[in-house]
C-alpha positions as CSV (number, residue, x, y, z in Angstrom):
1,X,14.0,-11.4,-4.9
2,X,10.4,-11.7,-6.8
3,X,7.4,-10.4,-5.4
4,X,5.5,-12.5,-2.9
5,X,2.1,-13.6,-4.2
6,X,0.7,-16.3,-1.6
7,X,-1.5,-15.9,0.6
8,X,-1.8,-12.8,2.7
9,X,-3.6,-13.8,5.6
10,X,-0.5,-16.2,6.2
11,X,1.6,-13.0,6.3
12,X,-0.7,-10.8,8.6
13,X,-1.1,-13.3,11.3
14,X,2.5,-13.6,10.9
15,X,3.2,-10.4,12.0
16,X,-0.1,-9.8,13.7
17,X,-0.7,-6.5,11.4
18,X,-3.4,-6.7,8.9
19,X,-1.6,-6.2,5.5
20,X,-4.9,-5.3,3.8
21,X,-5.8,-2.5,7.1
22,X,-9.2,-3.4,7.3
23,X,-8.5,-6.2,10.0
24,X,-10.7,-9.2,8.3
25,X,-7.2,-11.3,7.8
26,X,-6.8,-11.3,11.3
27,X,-10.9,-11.8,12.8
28,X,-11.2,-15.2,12.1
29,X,-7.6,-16.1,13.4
30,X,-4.9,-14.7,14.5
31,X,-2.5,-16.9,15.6
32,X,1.1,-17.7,13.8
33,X,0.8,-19.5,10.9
34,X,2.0,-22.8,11.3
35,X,1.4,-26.5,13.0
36,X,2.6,-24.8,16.5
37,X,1.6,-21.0,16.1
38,X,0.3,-20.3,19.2
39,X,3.1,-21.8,21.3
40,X,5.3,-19.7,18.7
41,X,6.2,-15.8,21.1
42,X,9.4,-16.3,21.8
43,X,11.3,-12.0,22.2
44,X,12.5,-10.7,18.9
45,X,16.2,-9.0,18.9
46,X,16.5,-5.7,18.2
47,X,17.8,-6.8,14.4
48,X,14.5,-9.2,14.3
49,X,11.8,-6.7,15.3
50,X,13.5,-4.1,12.5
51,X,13.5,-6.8,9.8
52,X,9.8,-7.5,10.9
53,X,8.9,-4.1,10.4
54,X,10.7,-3.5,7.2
55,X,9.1,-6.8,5.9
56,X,5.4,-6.2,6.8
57,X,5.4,-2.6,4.9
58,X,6.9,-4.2,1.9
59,X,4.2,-6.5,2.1
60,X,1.7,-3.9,2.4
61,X,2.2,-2.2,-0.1
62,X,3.5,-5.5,-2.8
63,X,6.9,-4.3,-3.4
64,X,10.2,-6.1,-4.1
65,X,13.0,-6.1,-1.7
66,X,15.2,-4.3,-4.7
67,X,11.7,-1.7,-5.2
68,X,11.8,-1.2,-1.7
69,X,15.4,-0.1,-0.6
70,X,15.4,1.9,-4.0
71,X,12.3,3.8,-2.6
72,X,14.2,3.9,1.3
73,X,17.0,5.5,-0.9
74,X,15.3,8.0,-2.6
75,X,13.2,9.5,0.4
76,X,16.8,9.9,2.6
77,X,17.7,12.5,-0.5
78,X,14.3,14.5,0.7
79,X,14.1,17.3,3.1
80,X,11.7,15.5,5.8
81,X,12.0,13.0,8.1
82,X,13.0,10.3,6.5
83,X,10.7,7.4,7.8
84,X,7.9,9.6,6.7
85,X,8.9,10.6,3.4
86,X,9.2,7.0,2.6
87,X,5.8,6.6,3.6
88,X,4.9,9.5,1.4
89,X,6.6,7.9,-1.7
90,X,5.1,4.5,-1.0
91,X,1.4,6.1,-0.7
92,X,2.7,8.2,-4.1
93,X,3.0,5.2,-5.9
94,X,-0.2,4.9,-8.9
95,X,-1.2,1.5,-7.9
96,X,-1.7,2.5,-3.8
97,X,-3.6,5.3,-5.4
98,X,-6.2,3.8,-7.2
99,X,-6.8,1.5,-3.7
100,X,-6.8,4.6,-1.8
101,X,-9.5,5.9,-3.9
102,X,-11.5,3.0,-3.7
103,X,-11.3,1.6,-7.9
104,X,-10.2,-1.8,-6.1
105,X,-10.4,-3.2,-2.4
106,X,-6.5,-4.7,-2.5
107,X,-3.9,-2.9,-3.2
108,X,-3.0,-6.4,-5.2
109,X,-6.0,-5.6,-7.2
110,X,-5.3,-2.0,-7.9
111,X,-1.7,-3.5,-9.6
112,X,-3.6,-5.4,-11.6
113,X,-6.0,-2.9,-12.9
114,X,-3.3,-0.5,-13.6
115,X,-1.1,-3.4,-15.3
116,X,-4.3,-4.1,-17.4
117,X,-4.4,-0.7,-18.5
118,X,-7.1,0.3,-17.1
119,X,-6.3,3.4,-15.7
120,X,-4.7,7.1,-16.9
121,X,-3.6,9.9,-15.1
122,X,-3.9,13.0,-16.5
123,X,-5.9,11.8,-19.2
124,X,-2.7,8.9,-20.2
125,X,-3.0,5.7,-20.3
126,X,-0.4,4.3,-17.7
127,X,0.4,0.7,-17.4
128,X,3.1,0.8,-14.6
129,X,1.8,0.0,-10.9
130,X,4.8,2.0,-9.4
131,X,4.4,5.2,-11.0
132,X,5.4,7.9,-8.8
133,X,2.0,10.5,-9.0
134,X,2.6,14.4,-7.4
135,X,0.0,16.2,-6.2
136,X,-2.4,17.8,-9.1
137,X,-2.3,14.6,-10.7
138,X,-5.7,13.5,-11.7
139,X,-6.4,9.9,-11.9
140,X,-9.6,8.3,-13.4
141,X,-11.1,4.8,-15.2
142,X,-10.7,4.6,-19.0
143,X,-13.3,5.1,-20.5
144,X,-14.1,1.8,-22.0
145,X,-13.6,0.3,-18.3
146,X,-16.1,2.3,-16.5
147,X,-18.9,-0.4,-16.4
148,X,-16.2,-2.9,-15.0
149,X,-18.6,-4.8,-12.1
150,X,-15.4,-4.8,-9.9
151,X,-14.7,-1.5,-10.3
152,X,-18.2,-0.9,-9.9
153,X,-18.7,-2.9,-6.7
154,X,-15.5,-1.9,-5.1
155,X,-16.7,2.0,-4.9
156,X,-19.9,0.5,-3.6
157,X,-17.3,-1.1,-0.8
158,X,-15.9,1.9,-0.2
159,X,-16.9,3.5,3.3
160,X,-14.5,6.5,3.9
161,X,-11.6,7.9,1.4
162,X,-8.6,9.7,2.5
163,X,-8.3,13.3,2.7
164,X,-5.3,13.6,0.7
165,X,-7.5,12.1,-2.1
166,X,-10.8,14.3,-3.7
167,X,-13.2,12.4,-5.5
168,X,-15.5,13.0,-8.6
169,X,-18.2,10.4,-9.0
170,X,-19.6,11.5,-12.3
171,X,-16.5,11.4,-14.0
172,X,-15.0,8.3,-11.9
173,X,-11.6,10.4,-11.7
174,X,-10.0,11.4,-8.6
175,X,-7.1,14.6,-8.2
176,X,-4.5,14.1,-5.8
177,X,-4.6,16.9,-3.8
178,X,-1.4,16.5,-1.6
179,X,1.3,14.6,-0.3
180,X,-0.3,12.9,2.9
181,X,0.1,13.4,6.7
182,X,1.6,11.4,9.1
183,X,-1.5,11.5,11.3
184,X,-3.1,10.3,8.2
185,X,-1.4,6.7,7.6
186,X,-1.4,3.2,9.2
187,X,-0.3,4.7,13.0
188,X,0.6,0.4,13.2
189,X,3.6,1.5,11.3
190,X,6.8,1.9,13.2
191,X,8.7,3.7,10.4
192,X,11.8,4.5,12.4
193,X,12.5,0.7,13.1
194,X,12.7,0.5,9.1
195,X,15.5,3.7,9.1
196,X,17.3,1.7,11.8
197,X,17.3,-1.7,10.2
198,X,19.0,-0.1,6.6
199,X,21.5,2.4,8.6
200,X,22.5,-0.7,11.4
């Protein structure tokens, strides 16, 4: 199944869950999409509101549904709990990192910067959105992109960066410091509904 790329207010009125987490998809209207949306709340079955929840974090974070159950496969091989390892891998992932930092304001943008080649980590170029960083990891602008206005403007944007994340504004690179808390992500997310829904 290929990525989705329409629109994604459509998607977070859908769910009601703001996709981008900053709530402006939802402001102006929140209804379901659709010529009947608001009549449109009829109870989900168990199976339906674990498929919902599955599907709104793959949207989130722009993954495939193949990218998605590989990543739900590799955190069940990690020692934690395994809703929140997956968590931890999606949030791991380069092109979450450079939205996280603040080098775009969509995650959709960030895969597009990285894809561009716009980005290294550890002083490498890397052109592959779904890089898997570990903590230590230091990721900055090239250096011939650091008077991109978008870039530019989306740091300007930027109000509060996570504390998994440090942040040097002279060099425009960022380390990763650690894998992130719980406490720390979207507390919208029902992660154990996504464990149920692959081992039903």
């Amino acid at each position: 199944m290929s990525r989705y790329t329409g629109p994604t207010n459509r998607k977070s009125r859908r769910f009601g869950f703001s996709i981008l987490e900053t709530g402006k998809e939802l402001a102006k209207k929140s209804t379901v999409p659709g010529q009947h949306g608001a009549s449109k709340g009829k109870k989900l079955s168990n199976y339906g509101t674990q498929l919902q929840e599955k599907q709104k974090v793959k949207f989130m974070y722009g993954l495939t549904e193949k990218q998605f159950r590989k990543t739900f496969d590799e955190a069940g091989k990690l020692k934690g709990v395994h809703g929140e390892d997956l968590l931890k891998l999606l949030e791991s992932r380069l092109d979450s990192l450079v939205y996280r930092i603040g080098f775009s304001t969509t995650r959709k943008g960030a895969r597009q910067l990285v894809n561009h080649g716009h980005i290294t980590v550890n002083g490498n170029k890397v052109d592959i959105p779904s890089y898997r960083c570990k903590p230590g990891d230091i990721i900055a602008v090239k250096e011939n992109a650091k008077d991109m206005a978008i870039i530019k403007s989306s740091l300007e944007a930027l109000h509060n960066r996570v504390e998994f994340i440090t942040y040097d504004e002279n060099k425009m690179a960022a380390t990763y410091v650690r894998y992130p808390e719980r406490s720390e992500l979207n507390a919208d997310i029902n992660e154990s509904l996504i464990v149920e829904f692959y081992n039903r």
